[in-house]
Phi, psi and omega in degrees: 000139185266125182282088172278094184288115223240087154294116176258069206289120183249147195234228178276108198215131155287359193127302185310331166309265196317333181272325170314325167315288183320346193220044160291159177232327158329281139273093168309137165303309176308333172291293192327290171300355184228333202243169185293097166303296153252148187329124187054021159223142166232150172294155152214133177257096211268341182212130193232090188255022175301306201261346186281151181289312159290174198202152188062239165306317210284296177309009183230347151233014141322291172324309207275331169305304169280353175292347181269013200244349172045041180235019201243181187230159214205066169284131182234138180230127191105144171312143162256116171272143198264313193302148186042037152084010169068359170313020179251016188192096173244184181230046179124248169242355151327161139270163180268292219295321191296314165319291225270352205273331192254013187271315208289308192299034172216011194254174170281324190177149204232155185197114158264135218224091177111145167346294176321314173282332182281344192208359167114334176050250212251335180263001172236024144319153196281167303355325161087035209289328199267000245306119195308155154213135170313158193283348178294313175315333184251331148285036199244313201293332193225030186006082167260102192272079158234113172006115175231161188205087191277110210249051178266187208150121165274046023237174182311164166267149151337318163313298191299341180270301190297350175265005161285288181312317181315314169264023112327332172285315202265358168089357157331169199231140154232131189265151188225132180268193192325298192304352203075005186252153214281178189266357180302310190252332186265015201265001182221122143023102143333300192309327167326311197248328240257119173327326202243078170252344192269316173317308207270323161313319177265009189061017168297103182256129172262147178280316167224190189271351166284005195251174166287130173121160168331144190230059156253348163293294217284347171149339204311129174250029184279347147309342227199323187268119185280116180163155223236010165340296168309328179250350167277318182069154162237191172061078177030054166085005181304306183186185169196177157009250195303324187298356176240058148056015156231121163353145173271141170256039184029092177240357130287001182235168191308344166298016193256133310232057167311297155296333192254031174262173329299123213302335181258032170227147180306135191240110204323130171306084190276294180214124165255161156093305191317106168274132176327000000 
């Protein structure tokens, strides 16, 4: 059976990625990992460090066997800080930038997997003392040419990562647009699909959050935000963003979220609607 190997490097991360993954419903993490997706190939998740049963030395040089063995996919997850030399984030005796500089030349292909890694997200908002950088900005710095497949979102829904990783087993083409993120999940307007999109056709604007109507006065960036939310849903189809009465803040897109602050004030309309 072919073995898809998977390093799953987390850097400057709250997590959330990874538990988000962790509570798919769609695809169980445990299928993924344990059963054939198709007849003779499987994922091995060869490095985690959330999920692995070891700690310390051992995991690291887990980490360091397989990186020498360069037959692997490479997921990161969390911002890389850079300033003085990445000293604001280790692993051992690592820096995480130093880590990520030999993962990404010896890896296969590389899927940054929540905001942070693909566009920089909350930790490299201003000021910014550390200063994070997303993982494309450093391969562009140390021009490195590898498959990049960017799944963000603060945090992704699970779909978007496992259903990624899925055509990567079976040898599927993934279309990516500018940004890098697939065009499977990313190719239309939050606004597009959004139930109360019939408010905003009649210019019924709600004022506050108690009210009835388009939540594009009070902050909604769903004009502007690429991501298949309204019709995908989360927590297995429960709810999402607006159907629980709160503004999208676009944490899928690279304005996230610096540009698109303060998250409750309206962001001036320019071309809604316009598809990729």
């Amino acid at each position: 059976m072919e073995n898809i190997k998977v390093v799953w490097f987390q850097s400057g991360t709250c997590t959330g990625c990874t538990i988000s993954v962790l509570n798919s419903s769609s695809l169980k993490i445990k299928n993924l990992l344990l059963d054939e997706i198709v007849p003779g190939k499987a994922v091995s998740l060869v490095f985690q460090s959330t999920i692995m049963a070891e700690s310390g030395e051992k995991v690291i040089e887990v980490l360091k066997e397989e990186n020498l063995k360069k037959d692997f996919f490479l997921v990161v997850e969390g911002v890389i800080p850079t300033k003085d030399g990445g000293i604001y984030g280790k692993i051992g005796e690592k820096t995480f930038l130093e880590i990520l500089y030999d993962l990404m030349e010896n890896c296969k292909g590389i899927i940054c997997i929540g905001s942070c890694s693909c566009f920089g997200g909350i930790p490299a908002s201003l000021p910014n003392p550390t200063g994070c950088k997303p993982v494309k900005e450093i391969m562009e710095e140390r021009k490195i040419e590898k498959l990049l497949i960017n799944i963000p979102g603060c945090p992704p829904h699970p779909d978007w990562f496992l259903g990624t990783i899925t055509k990567i087993i079976i040898g599927a083409e993934i279309k990516l647009d500018e940004l890098n993120r697939p065009l499977d999940f990313y190719s239309r307007l939050i606004h597009e699909n959004c139930p109360r999109r019939p408010y905003f056709d009649k210019g019924a604007f709600a004022k506050s959050f108690s009210e009835e109507g388009c939540l594009y006065l009070v902050g909604c960036k769903g004009p502007f935000t690429y991501a298949d939310c309204p019709i995908r849903e989360w927590n297995g189809g429960t709810n999402w963003c607006i159907k629980n009465n709160s503004p999208c803040f676009g944490c899928t897109e690279p304005e996230f979220i610096d540009k698109n602050s303060p998250l409750f004030k309206r962001k001036e309309i320019e071309k809604i609607g316009e598809q990729k």
